[in-house]
DSSP file (Angstrom, degrees, kcal/mol; ACC not computed):
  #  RESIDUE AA STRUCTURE BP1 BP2  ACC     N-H-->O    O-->H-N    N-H-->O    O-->H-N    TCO  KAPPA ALPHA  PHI   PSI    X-CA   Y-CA   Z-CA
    1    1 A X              0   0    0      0, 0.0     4,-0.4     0, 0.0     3,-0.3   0.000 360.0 360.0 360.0   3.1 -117.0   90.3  -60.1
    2    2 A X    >   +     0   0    0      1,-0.3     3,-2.1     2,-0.2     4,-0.3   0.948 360.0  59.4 -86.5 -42.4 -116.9   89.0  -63.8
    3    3 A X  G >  S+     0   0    0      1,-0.3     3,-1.4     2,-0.2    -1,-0.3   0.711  91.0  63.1 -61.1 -13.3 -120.6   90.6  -63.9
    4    4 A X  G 3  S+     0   0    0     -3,-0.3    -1,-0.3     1,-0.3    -2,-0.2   0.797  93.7  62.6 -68.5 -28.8 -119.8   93.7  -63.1
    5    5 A X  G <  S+     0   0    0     -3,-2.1    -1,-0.3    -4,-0.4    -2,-0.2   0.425  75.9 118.6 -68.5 -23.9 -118.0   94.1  -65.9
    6    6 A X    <   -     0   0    0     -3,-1.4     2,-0.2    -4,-0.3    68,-0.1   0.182  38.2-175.3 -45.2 161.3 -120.5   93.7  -68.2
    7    7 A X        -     0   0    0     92,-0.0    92,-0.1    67,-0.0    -2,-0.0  -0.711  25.0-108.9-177.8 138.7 -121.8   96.2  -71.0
    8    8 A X        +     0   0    0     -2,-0.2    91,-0.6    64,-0.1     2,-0.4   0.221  29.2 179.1 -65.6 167.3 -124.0   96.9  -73.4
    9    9 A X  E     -AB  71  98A   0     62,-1.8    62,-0.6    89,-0.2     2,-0.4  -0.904  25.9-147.9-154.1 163.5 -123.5   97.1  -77.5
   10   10 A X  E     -AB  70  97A   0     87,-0.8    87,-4.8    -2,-0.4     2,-0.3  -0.897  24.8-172.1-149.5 116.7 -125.6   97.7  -80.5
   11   11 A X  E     -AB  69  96A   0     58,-2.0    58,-1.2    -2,-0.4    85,-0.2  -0.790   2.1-170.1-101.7 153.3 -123.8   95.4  -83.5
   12   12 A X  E     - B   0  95A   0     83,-2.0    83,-0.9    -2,-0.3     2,-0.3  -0.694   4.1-164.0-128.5  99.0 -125.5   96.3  -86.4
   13   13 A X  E     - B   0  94A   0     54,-0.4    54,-2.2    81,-0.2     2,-0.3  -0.411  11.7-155.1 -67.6 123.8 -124.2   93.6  -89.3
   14   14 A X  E     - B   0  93A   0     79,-4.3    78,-2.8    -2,-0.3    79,-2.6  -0.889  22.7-170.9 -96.6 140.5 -124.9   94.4  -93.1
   15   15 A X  E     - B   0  91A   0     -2,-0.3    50,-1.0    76,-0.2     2,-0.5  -0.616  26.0-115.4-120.4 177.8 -124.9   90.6  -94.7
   16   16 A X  B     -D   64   0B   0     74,-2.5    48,-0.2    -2,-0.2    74,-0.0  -0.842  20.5-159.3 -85.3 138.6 -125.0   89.9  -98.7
   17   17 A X        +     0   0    0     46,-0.6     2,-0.2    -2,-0.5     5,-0.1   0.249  42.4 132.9-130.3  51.2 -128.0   88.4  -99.0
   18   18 A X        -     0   0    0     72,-0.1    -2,-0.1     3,-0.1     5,-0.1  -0.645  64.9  -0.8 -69.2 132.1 -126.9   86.7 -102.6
   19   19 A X  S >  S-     0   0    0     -2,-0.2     3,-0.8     1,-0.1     0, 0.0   0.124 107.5 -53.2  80.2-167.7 -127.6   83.3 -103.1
   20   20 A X  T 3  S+     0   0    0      1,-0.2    -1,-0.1     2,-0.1     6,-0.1   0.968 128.8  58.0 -62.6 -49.6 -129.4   80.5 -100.4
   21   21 A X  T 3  S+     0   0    0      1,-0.2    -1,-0.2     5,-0.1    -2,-0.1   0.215  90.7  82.6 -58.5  10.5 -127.0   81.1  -97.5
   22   22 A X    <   +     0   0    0     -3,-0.8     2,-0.4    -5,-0.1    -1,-0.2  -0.128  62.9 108.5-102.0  29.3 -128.1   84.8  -97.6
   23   23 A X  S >> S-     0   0    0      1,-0.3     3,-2.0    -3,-0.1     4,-1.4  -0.954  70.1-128.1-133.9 163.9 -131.3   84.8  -95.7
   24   24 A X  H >> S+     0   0    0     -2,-0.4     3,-2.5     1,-0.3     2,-1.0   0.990 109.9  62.5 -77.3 -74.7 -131.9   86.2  -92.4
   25   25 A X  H 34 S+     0   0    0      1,-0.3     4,-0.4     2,-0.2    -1,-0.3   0.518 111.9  37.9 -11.2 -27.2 -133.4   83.0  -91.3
   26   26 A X  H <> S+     0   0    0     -3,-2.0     4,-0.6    -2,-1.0    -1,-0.3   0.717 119.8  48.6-111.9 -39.5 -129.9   81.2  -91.9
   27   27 A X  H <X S+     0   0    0     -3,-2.5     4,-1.6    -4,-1.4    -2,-0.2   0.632  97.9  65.6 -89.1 -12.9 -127.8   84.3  -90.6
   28   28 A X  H  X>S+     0   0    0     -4,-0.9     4,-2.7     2,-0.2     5,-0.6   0.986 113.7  33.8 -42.8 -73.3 -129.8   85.1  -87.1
   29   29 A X  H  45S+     0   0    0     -4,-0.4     4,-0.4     1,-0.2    -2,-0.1   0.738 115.5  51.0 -60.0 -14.6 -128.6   81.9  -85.7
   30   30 A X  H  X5S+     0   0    0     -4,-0.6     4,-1.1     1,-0.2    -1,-0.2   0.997 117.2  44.2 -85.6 -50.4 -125.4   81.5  -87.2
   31   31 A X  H  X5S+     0   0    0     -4,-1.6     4,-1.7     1,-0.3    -1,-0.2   0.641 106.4  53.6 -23.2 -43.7 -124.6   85.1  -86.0
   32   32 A X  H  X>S+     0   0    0     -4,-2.7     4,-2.4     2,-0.2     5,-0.7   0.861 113.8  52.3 -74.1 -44.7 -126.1   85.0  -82.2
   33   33 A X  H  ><S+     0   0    0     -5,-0.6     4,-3.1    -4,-0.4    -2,-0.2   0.894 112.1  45.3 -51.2 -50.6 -123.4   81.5  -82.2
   34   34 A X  H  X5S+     0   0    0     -4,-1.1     4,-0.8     1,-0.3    -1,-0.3   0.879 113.9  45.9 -65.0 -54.0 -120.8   83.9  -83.4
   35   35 A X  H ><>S+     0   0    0     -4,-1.7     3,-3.6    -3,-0.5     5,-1.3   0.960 106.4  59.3 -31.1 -70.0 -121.7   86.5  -80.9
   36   36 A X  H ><5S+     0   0    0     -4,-2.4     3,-0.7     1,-0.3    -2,-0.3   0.793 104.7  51.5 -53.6 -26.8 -121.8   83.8  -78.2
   37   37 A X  H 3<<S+     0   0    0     -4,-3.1    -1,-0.3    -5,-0.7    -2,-0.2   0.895  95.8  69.4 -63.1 -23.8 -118.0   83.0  -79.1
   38   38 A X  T <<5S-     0   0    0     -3,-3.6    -1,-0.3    -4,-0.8    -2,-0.2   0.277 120.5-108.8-118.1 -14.8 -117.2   86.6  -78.7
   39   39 A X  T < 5S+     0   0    0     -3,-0.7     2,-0.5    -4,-0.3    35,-0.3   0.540  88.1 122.0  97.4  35.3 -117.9   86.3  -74.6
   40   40 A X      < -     0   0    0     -5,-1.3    -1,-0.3    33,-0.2    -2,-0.3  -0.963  52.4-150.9-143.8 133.4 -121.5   88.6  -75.7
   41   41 A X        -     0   0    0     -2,-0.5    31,-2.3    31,-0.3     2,-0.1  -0.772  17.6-116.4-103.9 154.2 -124.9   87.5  -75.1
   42   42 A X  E     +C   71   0A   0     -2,-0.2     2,-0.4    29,-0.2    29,-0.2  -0.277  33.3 169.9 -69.2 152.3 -128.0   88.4  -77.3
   43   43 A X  E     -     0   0A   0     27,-2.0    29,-0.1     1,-0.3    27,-0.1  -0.055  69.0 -10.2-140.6-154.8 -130.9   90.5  -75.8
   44   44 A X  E     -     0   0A   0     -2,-0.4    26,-3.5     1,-0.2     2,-0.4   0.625  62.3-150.7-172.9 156.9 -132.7   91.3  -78.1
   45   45 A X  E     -C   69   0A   0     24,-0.2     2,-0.3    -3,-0.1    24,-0.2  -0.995   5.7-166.5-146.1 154.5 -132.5   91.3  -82.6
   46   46 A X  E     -C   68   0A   0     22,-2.7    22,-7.0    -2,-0.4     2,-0.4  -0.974  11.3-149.2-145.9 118.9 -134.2   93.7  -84.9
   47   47 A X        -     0   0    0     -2,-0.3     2,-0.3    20,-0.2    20,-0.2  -0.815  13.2-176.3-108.6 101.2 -134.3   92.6  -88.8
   48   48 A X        -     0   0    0     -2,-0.4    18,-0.3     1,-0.2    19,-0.1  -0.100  25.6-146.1 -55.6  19.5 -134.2   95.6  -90.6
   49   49 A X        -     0   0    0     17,-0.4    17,-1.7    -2,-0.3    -1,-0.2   0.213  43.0 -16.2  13.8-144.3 -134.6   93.9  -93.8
   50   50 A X  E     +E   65   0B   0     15,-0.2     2,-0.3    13,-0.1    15,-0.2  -0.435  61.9 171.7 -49.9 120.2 -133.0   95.0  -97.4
   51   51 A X  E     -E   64   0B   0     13,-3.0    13,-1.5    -2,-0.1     2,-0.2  -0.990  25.7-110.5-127.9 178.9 -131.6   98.4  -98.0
   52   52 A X  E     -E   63   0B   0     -2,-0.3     2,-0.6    11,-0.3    11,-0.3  -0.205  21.2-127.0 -26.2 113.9 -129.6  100.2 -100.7
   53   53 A X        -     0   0    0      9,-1.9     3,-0.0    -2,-0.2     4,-0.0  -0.892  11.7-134.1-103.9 148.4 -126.5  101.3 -100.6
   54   54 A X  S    S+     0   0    0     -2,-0.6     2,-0.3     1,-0.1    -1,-0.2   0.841  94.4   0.9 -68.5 -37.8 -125.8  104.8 -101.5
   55   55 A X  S    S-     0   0    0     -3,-0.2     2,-0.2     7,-0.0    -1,-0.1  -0.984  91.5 -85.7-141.8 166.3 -123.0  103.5 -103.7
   56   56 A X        -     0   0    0     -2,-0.3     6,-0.2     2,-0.1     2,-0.2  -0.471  34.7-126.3 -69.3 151.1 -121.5   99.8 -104.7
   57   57 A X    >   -     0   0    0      4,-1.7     3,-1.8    -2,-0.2     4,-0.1  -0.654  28.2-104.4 -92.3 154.6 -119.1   98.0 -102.9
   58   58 A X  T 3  S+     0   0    0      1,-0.3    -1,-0.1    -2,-0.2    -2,-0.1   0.694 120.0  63.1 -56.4 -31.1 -116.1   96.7 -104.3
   59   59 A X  T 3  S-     0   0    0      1,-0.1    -1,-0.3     2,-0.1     3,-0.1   0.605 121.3-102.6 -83.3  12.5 -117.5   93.3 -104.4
   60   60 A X  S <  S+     0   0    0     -3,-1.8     2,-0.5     1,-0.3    -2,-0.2   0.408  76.5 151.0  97.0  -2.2 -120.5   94.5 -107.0
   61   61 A X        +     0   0    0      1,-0.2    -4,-1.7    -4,-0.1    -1,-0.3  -0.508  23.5 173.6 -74.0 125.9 -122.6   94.4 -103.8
   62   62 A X        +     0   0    0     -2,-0.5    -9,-1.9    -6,-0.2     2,-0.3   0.514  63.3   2.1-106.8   1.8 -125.6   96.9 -104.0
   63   63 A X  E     - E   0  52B   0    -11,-0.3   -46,-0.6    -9,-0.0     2,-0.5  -0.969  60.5-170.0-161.9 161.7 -127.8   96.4 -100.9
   64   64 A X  E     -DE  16  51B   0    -13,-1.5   -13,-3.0    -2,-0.3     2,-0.8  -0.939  30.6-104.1-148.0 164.5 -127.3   94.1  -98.4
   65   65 A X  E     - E   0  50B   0    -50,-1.0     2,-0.3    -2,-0.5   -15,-0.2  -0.717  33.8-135.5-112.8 126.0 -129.9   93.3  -95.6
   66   66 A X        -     0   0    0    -17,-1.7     2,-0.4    -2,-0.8   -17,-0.4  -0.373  19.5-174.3 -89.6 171.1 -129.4   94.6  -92.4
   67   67 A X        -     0   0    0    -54,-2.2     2,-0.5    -2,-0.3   -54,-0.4  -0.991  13.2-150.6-139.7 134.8 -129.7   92.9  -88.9
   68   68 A X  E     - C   0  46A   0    -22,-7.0   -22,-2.7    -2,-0.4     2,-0.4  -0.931  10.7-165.7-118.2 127.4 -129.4   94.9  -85.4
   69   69 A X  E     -AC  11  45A   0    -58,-1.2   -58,-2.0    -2,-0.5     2,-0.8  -0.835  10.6-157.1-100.1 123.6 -128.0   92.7  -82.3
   70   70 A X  E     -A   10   0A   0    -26,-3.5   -27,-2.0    -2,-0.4     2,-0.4  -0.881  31.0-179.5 -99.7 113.3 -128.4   94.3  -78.8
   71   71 A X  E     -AC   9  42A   0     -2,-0.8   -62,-1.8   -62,-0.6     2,-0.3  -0.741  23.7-144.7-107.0 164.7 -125.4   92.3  -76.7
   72   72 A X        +     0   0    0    -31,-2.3   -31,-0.3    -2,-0.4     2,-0.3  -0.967  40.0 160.5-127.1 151.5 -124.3   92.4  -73.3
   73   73 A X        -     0   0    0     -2,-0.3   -33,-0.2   -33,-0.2     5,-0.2  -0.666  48.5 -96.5 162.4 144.1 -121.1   92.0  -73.0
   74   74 A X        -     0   0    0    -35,-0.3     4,-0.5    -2,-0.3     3,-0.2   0.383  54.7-104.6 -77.5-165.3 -117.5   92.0  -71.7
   75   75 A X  S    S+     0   0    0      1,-0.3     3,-0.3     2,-0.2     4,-0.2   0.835 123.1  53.6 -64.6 -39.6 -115.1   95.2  -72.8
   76   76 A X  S >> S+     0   0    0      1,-0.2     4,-2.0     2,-0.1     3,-1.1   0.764  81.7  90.4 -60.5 -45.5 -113.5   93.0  -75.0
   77   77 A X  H 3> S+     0   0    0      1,-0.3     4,-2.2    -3,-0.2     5,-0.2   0.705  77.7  61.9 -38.9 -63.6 -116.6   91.7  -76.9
   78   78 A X  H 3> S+     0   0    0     -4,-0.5     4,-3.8    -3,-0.3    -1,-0.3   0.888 115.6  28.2 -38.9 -60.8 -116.6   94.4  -79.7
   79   79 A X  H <> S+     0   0    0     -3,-1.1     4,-2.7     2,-0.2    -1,-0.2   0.911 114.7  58.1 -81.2 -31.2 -113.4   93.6  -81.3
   80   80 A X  H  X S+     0   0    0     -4,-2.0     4,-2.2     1,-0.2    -1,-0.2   0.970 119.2  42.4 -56.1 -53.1 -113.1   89.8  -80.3
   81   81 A X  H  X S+     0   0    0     -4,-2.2     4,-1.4    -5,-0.2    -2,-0.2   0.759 107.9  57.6 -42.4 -46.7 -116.5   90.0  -82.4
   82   82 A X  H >X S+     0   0    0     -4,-3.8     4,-2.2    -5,-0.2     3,-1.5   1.000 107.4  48.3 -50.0 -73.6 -115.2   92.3  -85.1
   83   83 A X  H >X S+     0   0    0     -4,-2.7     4,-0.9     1,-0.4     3,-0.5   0.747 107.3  53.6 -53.3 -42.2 -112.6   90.0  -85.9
   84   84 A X  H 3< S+     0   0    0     -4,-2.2    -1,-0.4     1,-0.2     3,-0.3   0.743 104.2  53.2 -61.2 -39.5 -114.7   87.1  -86.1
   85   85 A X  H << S+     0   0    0     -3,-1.5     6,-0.4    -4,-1.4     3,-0.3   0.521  99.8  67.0 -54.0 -30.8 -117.2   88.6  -88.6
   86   86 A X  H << S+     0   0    0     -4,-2.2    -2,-0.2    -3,-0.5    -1,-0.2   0.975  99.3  49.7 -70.2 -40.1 -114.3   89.5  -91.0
   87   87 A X  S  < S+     0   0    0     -4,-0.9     2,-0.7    -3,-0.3    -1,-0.2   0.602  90.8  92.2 -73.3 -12.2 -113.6   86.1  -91.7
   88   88 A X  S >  S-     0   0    0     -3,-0.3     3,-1.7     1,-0.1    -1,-0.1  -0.717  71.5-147.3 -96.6 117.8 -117.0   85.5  -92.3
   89   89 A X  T 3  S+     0   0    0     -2,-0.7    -1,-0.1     1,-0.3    -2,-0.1   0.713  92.0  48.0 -39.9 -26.7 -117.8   85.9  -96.3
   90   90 A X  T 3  S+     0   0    0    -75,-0.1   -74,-2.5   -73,-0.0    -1,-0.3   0.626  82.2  92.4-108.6  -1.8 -120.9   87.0  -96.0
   91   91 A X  E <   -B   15   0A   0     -3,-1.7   -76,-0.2    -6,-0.4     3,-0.1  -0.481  50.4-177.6 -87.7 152.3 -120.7   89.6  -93.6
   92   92 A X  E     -     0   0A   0    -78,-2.8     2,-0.2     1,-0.3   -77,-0.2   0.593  61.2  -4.3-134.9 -21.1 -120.1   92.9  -95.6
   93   93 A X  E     -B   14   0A   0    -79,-2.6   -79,-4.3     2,-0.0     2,-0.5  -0.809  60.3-157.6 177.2 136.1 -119.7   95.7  -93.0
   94   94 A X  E     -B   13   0A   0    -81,-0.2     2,-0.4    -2,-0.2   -81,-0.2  -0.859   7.5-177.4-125.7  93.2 -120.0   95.9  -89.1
   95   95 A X  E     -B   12   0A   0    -83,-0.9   -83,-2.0    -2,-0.5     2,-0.5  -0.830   7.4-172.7 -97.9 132.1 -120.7   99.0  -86.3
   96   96 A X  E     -B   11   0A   0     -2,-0.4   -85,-0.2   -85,-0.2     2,-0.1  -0.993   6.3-180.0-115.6 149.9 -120.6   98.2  -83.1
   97   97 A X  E     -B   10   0A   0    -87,-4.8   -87,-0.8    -2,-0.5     2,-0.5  -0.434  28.7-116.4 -92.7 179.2 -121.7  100.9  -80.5
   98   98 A X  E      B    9   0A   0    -89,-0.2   -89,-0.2    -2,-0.1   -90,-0.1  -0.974 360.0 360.0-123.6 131.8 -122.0  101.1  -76.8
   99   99 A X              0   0    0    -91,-0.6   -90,-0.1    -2,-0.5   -91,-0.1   0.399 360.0 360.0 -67.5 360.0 -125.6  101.6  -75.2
């Protein structure tokens, strides 16, 4: 019955992408793992690359690169996810939806 429970999400993470540890290449994987903790499996990633921000963020950041994750995943997944992404430095600001 566990499956039934599934459901779908659209994360879309803004990352910094200052300095080496800032490039999508480095933040895909480490992200799907992070995901994968969260009980939420990937289907599908879309890297939206660099944008703007309309204003700066308190940490002097002025664009970040975005990344869009399509999960599956239980009811729980969003917030178990949330939390996990705060702790992470480099993550700068997180919506999740439901599909």
């Amino acid at each position: 019955n566990h499956l039934m429970n599934k459901k779908n999400y659209l994360a879309t993470i803004v990352f910094d992408p200052r300095g080496s540890d800032g490039t999508s290449d480095e933040m895909i994987p480490k992200l799907s793992e992070i995901i994968r903790q969260s009980d939420g499996e990937v289907t599908k990633v879309e890297n939206q690359g660099n944008h703007d921000f309309s204003y700066p963020q308190k940490n002097g950041l002025s664009s970040g690169t975005f990344l869009q994750f399509e999960i599956s995943g239980l009811p729980t997944t969003p917030d178990t996810l949330k939390k996990k992404l705060k702790l992470e430095k480099k993550v700068d600001r997180v919506l999740i939806e439901s599909l």
